[in-house]
N, C-alpha and C positions, 0 to 999 in steps of 0.2 A: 504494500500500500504506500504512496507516495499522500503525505498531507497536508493541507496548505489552509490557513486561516478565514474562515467565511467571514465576510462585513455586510450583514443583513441590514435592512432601513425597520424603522419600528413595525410598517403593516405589512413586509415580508416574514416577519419571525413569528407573526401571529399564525401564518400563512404554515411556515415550517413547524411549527407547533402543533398544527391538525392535520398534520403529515404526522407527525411522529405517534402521536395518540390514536390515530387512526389502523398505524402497522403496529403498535402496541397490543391494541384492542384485537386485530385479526389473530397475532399470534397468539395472546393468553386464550380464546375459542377456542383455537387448536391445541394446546396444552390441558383445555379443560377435557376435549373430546379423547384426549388418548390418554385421560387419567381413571376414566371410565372402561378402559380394557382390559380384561382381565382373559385368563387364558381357559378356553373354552367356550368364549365368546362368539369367535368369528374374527375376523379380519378389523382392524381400526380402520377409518376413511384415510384414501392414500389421498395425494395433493388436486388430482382430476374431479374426485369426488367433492375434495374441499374447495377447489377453485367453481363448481358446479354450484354448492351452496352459498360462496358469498357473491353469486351472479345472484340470486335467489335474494342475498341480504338486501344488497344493492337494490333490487326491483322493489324492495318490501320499503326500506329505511332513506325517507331525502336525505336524513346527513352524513349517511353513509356516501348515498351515490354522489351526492355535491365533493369528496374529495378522487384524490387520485385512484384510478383502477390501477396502475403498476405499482404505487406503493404498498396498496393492500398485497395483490397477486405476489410481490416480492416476498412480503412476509409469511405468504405461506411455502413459497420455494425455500426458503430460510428455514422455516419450521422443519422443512420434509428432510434440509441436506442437515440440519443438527440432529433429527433420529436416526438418518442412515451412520452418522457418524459414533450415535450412540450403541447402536448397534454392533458396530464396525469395534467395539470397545475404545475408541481412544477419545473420548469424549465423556463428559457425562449427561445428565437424563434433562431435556430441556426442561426449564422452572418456570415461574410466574415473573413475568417483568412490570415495571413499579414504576411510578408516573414521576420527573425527578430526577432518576434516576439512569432507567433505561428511555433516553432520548434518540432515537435514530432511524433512518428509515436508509432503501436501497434504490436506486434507480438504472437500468437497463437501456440496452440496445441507444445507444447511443450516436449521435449523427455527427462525420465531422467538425462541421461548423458548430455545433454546442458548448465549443470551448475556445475561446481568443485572448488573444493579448490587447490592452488596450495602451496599458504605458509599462513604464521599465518596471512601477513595482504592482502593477494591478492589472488584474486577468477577471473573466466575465465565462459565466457557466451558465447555461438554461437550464431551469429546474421546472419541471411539469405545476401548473397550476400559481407557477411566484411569477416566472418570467426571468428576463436577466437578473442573475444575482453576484455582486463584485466579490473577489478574493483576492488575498495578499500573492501577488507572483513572487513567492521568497525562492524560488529554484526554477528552473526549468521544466515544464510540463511537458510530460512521456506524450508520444505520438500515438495514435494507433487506439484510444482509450474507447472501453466497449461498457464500460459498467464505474457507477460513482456510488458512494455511501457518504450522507451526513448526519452529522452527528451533533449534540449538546452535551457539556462535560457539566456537572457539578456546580463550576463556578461563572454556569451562564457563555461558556464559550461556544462559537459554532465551528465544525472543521469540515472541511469536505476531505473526503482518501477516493483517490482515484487507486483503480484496480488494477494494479501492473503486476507482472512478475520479473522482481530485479535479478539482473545480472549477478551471478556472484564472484566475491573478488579474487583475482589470480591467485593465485602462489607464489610465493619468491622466487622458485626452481632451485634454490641452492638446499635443500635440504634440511632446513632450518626446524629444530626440534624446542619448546617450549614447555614451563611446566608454570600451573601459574596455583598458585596457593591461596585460598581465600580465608580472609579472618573477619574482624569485627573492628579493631586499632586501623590494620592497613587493610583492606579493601579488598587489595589484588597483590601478591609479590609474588614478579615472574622469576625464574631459575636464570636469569640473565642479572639479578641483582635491583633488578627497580621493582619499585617499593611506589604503588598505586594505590588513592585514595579517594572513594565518593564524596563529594562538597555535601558537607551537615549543613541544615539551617543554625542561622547566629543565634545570641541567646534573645537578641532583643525578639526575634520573630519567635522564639517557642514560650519567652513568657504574654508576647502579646497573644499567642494559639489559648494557653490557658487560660487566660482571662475569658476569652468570648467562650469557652468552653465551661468556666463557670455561668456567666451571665444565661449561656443557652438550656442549663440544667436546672436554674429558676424559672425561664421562660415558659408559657402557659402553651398547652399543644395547639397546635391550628393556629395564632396569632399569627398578622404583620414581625411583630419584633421577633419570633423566632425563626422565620421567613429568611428575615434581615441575616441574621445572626449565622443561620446555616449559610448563607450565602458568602459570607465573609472567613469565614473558616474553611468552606470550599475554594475559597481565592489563593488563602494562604497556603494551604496543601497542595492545590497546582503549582503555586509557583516553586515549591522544593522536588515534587514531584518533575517536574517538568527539566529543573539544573539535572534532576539525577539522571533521567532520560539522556540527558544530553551529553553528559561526561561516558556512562555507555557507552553511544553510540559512537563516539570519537573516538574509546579504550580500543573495541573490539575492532574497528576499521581498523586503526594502526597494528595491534596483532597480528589479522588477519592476513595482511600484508608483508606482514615481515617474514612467517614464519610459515611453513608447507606445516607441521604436524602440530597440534595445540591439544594438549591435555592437561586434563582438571579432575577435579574430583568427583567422585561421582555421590555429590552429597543431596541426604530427603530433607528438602528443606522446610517441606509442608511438617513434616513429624518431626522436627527440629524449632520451628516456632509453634507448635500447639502448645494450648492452653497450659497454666497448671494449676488453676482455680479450681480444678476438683467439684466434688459433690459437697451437699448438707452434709452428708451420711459419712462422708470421707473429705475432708476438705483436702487440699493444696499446701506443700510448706513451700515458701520462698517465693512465695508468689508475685511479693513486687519487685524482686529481686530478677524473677524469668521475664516479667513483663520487659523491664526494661532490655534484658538482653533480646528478647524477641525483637527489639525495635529496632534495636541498634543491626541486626541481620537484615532487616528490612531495611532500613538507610542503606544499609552497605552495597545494594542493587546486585547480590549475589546469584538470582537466576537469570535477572535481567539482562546480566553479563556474558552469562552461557548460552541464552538464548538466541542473542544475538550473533555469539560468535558462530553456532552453530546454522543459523540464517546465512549468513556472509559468508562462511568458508563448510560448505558442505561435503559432509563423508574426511574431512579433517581434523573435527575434533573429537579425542578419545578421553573414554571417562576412564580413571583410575580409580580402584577400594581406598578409602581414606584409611584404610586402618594401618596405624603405627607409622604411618609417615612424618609424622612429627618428633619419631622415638629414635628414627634410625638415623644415624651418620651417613650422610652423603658421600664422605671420604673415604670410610672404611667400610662402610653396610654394619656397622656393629649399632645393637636394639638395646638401648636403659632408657627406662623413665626419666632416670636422674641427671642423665646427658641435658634435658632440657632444664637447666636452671630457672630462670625465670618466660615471663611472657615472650620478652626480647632476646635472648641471651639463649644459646647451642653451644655446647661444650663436652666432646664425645670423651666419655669417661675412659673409652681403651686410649685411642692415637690423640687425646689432648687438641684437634679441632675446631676450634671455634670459628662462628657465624651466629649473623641473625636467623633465628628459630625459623620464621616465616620463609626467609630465602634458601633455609636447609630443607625443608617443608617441599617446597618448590620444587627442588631441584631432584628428590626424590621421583616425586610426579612426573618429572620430568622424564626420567629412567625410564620408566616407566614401567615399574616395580609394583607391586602390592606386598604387603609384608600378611602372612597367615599368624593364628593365635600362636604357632609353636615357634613362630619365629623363621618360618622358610621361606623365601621369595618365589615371587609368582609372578608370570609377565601377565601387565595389564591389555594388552590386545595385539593386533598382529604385528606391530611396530616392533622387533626388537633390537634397538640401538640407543645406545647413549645418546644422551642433547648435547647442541652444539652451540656452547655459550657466544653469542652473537655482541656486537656492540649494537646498542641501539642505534 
């Protein structure tokens, strides 16, 4: 998806508004209809059937029919390709979406001229039922565009993503072997010796978060001021949201680039930030203690990082077992706990070694080693050669 900043006028967004509520409404129908299926039923209605009944809605309901026929029909193509996916196992079971919340709709078959440039930083898209609608030209617009999606984030933004499938980035061709370590202090530390870090929000911006975070938990539900309130806390969360996006996407380009083979860990980071607030029956110990580390892994934009690398440099990146690579000497392969002194600090207790932990960490991964309970090495995937400490 390539995306670019929409600049709606005020009676366009009302316009984009009963779009989006419109493909909201077709999908939770369709959500409702296949939560009714149960096995020995019969068959659930597939999208022919479904697109047959909201022809039906349409002829029955004016405010149905006064909006878009493709935004609706989209959302049920949408609906059909998230059960095949759920199906398909790599997905899971589509939900109810939530007004606010899930803001977006899809638009199809698109016609050359539906997209132009008008000056160096402004470009003009047709959107069925608005008409011309301006967007920010901050890059260049892929050619060839068959399908657009727009969207509303949280803090009132509009985006359009034009539906491309990108290029992915070369390889160096020199062979170049990378291992990268992730923590919570530094971020990212490659097996080449740099030491990468996601930009934290400052303090001024997390104590002005909590304040409106208390303000908004006095707030009375359904009000103006808590309206307000949501609104401005969703501002503030884009905009740290939005630095960390960006420093990704800059890490992983550069990577991708440098290095033909890139492995990481292959860490759950879903089961790694859950809860530990426990039950009544069974409470949680260290609960604000977990809270806060969960957060700090989520600043750290530690999937976001893999994700990307793995978008950008495909079938090059390999995942390594995290286990004991923090234990083992990169020098010697020799495994103590006690080797790692502190947070910062690696010092292999047989050959006397020293390095930063993280960068020892690293450069294990790099090997591309896994260490077993008993202490045997194991080659993490089909790569087997040492990394080739590169200069950046």
């Amino acid at each position: 998806m390539s995306r670019y900043r929409l600049v709606p006028t005020a009676a366009q967004e009302l316009i984009l508004l009963e779009h989006c509520t419109h493909a909201r409404f077709i999908w939770n129908l369709a959500v409702e209809q296949q939560s009714w299926w149960r096995p020995g039923r019969g068959r659930a209605p597939g999208f022919l059937e479904q697109a047959r009944q909201l022809t039906e809605a349409r002829a029955e309901f004016k405010w149905l029919r006064a909006g878009s026929q493709m935004v609706q029909q989209q959302a049920l193509r949408d609906f059909t390709q998230a059960m095949t996916n759920f199906f398909g196992g790599t997905h899971g079971r589509p939900s109810w979406r939530k007004a606010g919340r899930d803001e977006a709709f899809r638009i199809v078959a698109m016609k050359p001229g539906h997209v132009h440039r008008l000056s160096r930083k402004t470009g003009e898209v047709w959107v069925p039922k608005v008409g011309w609608m301006r967007f920010r030209w901050s890059r260049s617009v892929p050619e060839r565009i068959k399908s657009y999606r727009v969207n509303r984030d949280r803090a009132g933004r509009w985006h359009i993503a034009f539906a491309i499938r990108p290029q992915p980035i070369p390889a160096s061709g020199r062979g170049a072997v990378v291992g990268i370590d992730r923590g919570v202090v530094v971020s990212a530390a490659l097996s080449t010796g740099e030491m990468l870090t996601a930009p934290r929000p400052v303090h001024g911006r997390q104590r002005r978060l909590r304040h409106l975070q208390r303000r908004l938990a006095r707030a009375e539900r359904n009000s103006n001021r808590r309206a307000r309130l949501k609104l401005a806390i969703a501002r503030l969360k884009a905009h740290d949201t939005d630095t960390r996006k960006d420093w990704a996407e800059k890490v992983s380009t550069n990577i991708a680039r440098r290095f033909d083979i890139i492995r990481v860990e292959d860490l759950r980071i879903g089961a790694m930030t859950r809860s530990a607030r426990g039950t009544i029956a069974e409470p949680g110990r260290n609960v604000r203690a977990k809270t806060g580390l969960n957060r700090s892994i989520q600043a750290s934009a530690w999937g976001l990082l893999v994700r990307r690398l793995e978008d950008k440099a495909p079938g090059r990146v390999e995942k390594v077992r995290p286990a004991y690579t923090s234990q083992r000497c990169s020098a010697c392969g020799h495994i103590a706990a006690e080797s790692r002194e502190n947070q910062a600090l690696f010092r292999c207790v047989a050959c006397g070694y020293a390095c930063n932990a993280d960068i020892n960490a690293a450069r294990n991964i790099a090997a591309g080693h896994a260490v077993t309970a008993r202490g045997g090495l194991r080659n993490a995937g089909p790569m087997n050669r040492e990394p080739q400490l590169l200069a950046p």
